[in-house]
N, CA, C and O atoms as CSV, one atom per row, in Angstrom:
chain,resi,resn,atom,element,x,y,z
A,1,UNK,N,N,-64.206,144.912,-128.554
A,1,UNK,CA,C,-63.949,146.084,-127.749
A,1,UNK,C,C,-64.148,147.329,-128.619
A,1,UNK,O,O,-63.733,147.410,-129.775
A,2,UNK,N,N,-64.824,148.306,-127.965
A,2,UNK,CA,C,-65.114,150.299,-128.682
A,2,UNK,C,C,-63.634,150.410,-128.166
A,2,UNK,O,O,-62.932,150.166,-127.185
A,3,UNK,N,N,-63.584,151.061,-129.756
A,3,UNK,CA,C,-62.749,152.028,-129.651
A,3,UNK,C,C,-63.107,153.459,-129.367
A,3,UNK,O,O,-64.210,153.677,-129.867
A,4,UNK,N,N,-62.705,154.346,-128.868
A,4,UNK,CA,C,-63.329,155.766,-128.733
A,4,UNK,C,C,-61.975,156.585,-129.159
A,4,UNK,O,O,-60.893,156.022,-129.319
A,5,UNK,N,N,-62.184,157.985,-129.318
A,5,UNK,CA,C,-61.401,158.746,-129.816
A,5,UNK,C,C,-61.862,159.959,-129.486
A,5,UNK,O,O,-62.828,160.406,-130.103
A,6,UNK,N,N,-61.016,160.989,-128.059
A,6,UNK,CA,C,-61.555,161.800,-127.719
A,6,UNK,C,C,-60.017,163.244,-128.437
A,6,UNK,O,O,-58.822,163.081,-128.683
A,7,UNK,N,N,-60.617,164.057,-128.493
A,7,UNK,CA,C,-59.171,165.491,-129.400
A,7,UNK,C,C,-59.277,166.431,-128.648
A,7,UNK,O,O,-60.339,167.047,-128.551
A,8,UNK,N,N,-57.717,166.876,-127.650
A,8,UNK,CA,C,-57.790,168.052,-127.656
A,8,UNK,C,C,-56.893,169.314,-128.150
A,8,UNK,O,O,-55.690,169.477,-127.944
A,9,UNK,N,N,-57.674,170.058,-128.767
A,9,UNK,CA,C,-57.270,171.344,-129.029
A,9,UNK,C,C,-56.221,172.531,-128.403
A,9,UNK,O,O,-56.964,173.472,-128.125
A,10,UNK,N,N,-55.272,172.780,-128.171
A,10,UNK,CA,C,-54.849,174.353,-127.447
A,10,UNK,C,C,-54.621,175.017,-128.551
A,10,UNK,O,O,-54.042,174.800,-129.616
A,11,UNK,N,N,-55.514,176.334,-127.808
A,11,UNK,CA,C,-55.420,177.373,-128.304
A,11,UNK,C,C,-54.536,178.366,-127.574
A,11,UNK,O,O,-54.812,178.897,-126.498
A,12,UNK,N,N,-53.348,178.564,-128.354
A,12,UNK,CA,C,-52.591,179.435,-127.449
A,12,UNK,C,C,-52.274,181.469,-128.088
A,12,UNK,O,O,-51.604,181.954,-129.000
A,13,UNK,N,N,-52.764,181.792,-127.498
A,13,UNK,CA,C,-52.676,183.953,-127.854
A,13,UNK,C,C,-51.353,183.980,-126.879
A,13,UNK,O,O,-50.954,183.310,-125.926
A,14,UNK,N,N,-50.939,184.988,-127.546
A,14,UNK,CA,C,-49.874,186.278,-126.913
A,14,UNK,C,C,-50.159,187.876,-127.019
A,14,UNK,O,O,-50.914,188.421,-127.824
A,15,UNK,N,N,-49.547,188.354,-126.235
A,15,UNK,CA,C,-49.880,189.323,-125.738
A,15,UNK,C,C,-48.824,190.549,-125.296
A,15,UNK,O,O,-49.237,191.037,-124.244
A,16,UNK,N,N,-47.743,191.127,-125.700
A,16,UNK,CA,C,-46.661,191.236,-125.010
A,16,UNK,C,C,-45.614,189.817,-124.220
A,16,UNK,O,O,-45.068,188.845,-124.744
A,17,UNK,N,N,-45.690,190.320,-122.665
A,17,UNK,CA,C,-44.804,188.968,-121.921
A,17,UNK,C,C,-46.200,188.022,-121.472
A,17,UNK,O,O,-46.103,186.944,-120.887
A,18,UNK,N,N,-47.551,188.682,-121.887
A,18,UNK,CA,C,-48.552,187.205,-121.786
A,18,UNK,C,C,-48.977,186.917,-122.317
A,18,UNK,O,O,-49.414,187.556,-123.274
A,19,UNK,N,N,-49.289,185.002,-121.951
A,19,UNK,CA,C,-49.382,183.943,-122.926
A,19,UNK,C,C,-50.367,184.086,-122.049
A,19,UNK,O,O,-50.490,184.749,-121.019
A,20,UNK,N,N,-51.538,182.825,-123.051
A,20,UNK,CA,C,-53.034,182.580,-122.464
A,20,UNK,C,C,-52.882,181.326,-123.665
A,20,UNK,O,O,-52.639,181.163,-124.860
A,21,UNK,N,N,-53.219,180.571,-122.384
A,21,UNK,CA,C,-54.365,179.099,-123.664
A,21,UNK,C,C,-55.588,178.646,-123.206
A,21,UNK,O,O,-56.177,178.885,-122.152
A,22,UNK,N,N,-55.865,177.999,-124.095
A,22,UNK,CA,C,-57.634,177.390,-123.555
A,22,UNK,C,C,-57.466,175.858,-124.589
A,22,UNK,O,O,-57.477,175.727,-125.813
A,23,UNK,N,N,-57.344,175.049,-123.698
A,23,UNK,CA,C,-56.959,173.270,-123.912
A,23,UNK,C,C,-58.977,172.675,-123.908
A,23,UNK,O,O,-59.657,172.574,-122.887
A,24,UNK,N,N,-59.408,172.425,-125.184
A,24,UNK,CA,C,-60.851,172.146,-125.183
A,24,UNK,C,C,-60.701,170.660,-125.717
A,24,UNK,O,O,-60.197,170.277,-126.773
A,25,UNK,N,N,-61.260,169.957,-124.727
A,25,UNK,CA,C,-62.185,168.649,-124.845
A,25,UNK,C,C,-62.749,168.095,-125.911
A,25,UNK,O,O,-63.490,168.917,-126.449
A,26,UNK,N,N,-62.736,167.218,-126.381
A,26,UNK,CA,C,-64.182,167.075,-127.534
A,26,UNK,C,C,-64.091,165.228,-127.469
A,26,UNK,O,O,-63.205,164.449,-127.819
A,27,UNK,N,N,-65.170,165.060,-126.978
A,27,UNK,CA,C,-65.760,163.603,-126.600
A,27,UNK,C,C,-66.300,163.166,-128.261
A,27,UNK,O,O,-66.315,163.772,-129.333
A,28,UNK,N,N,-66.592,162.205,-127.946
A,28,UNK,CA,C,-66.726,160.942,-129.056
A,28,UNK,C,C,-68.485,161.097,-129.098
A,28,UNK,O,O,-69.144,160.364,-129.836
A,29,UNK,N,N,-69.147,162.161,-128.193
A,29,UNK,CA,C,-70.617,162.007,-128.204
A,29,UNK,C,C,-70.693,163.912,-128.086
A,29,UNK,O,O,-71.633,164.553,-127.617
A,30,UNK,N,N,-69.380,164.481,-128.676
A,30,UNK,CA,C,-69.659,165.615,-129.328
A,30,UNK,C,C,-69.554,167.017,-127.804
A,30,UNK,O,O,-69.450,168.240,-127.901
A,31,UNK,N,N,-69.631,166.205,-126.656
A,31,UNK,CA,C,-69.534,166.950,-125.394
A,31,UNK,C,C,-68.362,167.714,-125.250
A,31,UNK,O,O,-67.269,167.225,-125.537
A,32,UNK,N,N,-68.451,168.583,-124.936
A,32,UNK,CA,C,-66.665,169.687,-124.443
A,32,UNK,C,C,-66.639,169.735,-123.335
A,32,UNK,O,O,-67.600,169.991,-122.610
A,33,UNK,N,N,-65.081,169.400,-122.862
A,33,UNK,CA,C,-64.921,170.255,-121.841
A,33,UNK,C,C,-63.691,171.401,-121.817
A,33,UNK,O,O,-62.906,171.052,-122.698
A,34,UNK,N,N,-63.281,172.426,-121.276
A,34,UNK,CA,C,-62.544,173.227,-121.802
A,34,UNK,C,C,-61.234,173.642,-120.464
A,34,UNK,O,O,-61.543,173.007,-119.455
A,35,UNK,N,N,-60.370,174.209,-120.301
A,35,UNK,CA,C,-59.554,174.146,-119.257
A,35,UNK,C,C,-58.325,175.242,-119.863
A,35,UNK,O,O,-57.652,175.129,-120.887
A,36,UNK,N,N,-58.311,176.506,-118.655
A,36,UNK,CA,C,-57.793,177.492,-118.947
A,36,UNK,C,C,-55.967,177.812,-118.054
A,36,UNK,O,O,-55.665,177.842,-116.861
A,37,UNK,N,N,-55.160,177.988,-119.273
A,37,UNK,CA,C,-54.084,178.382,-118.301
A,37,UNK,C,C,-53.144,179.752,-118.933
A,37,UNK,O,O,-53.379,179.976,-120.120
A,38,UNK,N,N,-52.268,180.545,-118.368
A,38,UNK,CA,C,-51.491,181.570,-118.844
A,38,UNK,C,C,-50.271,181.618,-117.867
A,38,UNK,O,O,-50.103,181.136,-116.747
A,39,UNK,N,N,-49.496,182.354,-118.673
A,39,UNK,CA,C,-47.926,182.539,-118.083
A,39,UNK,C,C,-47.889,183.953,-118.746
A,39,UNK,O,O,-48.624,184.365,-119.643
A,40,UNK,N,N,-46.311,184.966,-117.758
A,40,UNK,CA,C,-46.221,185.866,-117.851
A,40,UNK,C,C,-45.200,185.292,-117.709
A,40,UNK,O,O,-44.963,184.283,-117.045
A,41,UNK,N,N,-44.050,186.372,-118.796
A,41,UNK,CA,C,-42.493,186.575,-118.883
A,41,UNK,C,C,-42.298,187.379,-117.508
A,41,UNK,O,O,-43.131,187.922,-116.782
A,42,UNK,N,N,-40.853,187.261,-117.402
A,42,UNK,CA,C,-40.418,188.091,-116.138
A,42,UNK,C,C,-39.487,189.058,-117.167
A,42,UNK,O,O,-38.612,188.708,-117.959
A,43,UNK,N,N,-39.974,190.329,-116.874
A,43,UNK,CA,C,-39.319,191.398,-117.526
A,43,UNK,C,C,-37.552,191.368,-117.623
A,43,UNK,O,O,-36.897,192.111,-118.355
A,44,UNK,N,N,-37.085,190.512,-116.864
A,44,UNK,CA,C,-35.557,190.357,-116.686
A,44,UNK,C,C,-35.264,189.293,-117.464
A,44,UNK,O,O,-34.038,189.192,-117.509
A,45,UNK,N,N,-35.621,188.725,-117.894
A,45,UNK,CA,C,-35.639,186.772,-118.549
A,45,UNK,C,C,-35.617,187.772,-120.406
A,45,UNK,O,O,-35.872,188.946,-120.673
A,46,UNK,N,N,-35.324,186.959,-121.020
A,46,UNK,CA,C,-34.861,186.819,-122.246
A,46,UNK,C,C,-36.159,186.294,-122.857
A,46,UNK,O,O,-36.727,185.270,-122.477
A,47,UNK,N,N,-36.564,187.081,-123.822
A,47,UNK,CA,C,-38.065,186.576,-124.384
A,47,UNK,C,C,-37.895,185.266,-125.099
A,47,UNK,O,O,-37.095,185.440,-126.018
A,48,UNK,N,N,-38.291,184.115,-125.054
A,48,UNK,CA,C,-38.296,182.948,-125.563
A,48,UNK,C,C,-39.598,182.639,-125.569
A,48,UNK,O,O,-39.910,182.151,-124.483
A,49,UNK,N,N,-40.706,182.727,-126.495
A,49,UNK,CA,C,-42.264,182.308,-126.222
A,49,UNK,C,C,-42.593,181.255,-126.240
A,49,UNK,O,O,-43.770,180.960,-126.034
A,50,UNK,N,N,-41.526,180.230,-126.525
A,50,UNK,CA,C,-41.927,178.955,-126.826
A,50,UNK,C,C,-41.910,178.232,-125.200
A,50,UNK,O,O,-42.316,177.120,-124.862
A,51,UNK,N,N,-41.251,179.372,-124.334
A,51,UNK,CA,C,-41.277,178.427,-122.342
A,51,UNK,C,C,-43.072,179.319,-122.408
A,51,UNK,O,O,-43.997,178.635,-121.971
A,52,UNK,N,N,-43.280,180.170,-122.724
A,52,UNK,CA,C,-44.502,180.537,-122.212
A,52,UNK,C,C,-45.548,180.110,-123.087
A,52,UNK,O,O,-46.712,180.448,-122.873
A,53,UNK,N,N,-45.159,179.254,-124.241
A,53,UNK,CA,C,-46.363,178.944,-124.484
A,53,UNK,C,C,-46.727,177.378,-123.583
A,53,UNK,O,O,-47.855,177.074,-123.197
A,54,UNK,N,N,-45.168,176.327,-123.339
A,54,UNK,CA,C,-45.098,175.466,-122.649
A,54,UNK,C,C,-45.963,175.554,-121.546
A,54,UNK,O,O,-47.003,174.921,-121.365
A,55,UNK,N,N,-45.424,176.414,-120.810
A,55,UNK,CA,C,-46.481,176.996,-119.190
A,55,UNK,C,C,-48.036,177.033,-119.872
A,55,UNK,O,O,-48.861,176.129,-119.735
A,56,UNK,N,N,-48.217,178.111,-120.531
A,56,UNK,CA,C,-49.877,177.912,-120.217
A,56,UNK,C,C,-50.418,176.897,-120.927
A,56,UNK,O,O,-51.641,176.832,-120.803
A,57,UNK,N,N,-49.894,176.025,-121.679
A,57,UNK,CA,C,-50.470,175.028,-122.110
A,57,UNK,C,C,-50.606,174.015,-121.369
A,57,UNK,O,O,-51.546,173.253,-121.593
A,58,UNK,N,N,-49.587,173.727,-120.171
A,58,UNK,CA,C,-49.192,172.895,-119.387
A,58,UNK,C,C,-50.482,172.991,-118.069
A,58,UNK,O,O,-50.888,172.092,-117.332
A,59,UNK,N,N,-50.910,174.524,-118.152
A,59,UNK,CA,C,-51.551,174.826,-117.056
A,59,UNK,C,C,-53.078,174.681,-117.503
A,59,UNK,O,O,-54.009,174.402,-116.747
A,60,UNK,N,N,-53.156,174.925,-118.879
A,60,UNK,CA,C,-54.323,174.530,-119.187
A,60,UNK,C,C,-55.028,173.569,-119.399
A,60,UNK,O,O,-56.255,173.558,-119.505
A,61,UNK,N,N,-53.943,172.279,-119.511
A,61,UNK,CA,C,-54.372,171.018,-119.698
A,61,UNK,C,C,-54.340,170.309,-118.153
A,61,UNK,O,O,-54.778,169.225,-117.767
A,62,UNK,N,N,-53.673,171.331,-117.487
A,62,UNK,CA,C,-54.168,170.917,-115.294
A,62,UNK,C,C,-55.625,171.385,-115.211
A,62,UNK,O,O,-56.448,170.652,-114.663
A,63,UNK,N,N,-55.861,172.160,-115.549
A,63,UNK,CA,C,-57.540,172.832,-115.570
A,63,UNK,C,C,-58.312,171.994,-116.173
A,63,UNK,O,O,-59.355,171.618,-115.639
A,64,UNK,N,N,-57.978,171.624,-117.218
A,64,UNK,CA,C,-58.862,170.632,-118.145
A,64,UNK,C,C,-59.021,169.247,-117.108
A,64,UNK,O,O,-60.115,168.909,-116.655
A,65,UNK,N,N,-57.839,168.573,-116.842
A,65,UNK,CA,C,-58.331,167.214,-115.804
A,65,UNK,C,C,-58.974,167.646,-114.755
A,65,UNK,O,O,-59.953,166.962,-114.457
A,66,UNK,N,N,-58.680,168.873,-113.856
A,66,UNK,CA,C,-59.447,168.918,-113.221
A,66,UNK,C,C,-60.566,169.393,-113.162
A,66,UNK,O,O,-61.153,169.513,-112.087
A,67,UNK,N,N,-61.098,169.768,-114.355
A,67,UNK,CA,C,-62.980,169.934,-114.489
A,67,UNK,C,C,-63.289,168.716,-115.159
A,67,UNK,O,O,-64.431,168.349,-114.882
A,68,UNK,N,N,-62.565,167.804,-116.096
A,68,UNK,CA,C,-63.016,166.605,-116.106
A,68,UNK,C,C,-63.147,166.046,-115.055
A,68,UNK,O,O,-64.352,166.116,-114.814
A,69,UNK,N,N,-62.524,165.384,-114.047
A,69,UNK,CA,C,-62.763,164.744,-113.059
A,69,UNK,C,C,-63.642,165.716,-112.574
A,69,UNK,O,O,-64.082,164.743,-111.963
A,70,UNK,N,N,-64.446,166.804,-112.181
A,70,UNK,CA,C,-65.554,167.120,-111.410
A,70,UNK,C,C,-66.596,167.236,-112.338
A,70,UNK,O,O,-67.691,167.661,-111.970
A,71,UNK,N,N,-66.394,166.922,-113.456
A,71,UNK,CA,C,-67.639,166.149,-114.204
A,71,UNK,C,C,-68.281,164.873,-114.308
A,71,UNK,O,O,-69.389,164.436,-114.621
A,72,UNK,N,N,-66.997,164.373,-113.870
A,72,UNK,CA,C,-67.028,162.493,-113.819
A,72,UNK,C,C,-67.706,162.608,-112.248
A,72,UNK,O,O,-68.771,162.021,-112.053
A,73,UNK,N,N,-67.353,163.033,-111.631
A,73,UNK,CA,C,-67.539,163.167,-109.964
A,73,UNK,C,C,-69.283,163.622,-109.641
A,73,UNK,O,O,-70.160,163.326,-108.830
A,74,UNK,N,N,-69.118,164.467,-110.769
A,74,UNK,CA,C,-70.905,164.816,-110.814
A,74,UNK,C,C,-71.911,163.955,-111.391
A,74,UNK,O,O,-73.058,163.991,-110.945
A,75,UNK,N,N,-71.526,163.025,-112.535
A,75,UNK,CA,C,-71.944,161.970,-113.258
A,75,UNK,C,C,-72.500,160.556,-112.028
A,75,UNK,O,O,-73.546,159.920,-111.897
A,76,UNK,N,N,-70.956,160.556,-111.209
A,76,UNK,CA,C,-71.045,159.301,-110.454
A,76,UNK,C,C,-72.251,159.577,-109.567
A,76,UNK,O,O,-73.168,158.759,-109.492
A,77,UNK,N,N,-72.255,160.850,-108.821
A,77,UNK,CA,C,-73.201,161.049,-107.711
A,77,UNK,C,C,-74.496,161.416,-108.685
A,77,UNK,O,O,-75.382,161.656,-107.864
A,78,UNK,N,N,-75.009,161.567,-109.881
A,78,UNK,CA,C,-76.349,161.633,-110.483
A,78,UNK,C,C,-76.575,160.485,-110.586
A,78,UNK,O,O,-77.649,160.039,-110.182
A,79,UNK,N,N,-75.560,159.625,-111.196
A,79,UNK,CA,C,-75.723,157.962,-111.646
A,79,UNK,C,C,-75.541,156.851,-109.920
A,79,UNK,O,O,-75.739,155.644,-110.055
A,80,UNK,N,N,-75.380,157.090,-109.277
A,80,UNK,CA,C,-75.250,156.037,-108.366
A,80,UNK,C,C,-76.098,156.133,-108.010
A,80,UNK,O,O,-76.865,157.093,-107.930
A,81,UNK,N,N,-76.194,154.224,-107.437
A,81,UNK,CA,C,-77.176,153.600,-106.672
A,81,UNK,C,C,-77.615,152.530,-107.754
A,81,UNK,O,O,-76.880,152.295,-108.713
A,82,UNK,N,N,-78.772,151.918,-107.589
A,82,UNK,CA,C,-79.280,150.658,-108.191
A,82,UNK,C,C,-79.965,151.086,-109.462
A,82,UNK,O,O,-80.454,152.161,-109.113
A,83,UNK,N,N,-80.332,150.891,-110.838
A,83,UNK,CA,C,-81.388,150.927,-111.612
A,83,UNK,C,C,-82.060,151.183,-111.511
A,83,UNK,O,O,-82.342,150.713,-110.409
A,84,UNK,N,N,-83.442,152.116,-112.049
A,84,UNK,CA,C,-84.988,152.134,-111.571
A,84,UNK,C,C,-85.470,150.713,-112.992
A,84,UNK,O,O,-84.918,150.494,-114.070
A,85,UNK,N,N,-86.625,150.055,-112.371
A,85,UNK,CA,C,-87.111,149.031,-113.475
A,85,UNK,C,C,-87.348,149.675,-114.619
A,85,UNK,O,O,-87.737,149.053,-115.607
C-alpha cells in the first residue's frame, strides 16, 4: 500500500478586531489548493485573538474542503466513462 502525505499550512494576519487566514493545500504531486476565512471582534467582547484566530482558521479550512471537493467533482466529470484504447 502508497503511502501519501498531503500539508496544510494557515496563514493567519491581524488587523485591529480583524483576523484573516488562508488554509493552503499541498498534494504529494506538488498541486495546491487554497481556502479563505476571517472573523471580526465585536467591539463590546474583550479582545482575546486566539477565538479569532480559531474562527478564521476554522472558516478557512470550510473553504478549503469545499473547493477540494469541487475539484474532485471536476476531475470525476473530466475522468468518467470507459478508457479510450
Amino acid at each position: 500500500m502508497e503511502a501519501k502525505q498531503w500539508t496544510v499550512d494557515i496563514y493567519i494576519t491581524e488587523d485591529g478586531d480583524d483576523t484573516h487566514a488562508r488554509a493552503v493545500l499541498r498534494t504529494s504531486d506538488a498541486s495546491t489548493v487554497a481556502g479563505r476565512g476571517a472573523a471580526r471582534r465585536n467591539p463590546v467582547d474583550r479582545p482575546i485573538p486566539e477565538i479569532g484566530d480559531e474562527l478564521a482558521a476554522s472558516r478557512a479550512l470550510e473553504d478549503l474542503a469545499i473547493r477540494l471537493h469541487d475539484v474532485a467533482s471536476e476531475d470525476i466529470v473530466q475522468m468518467a466513462g470507459p478508457a479510450e484504447p
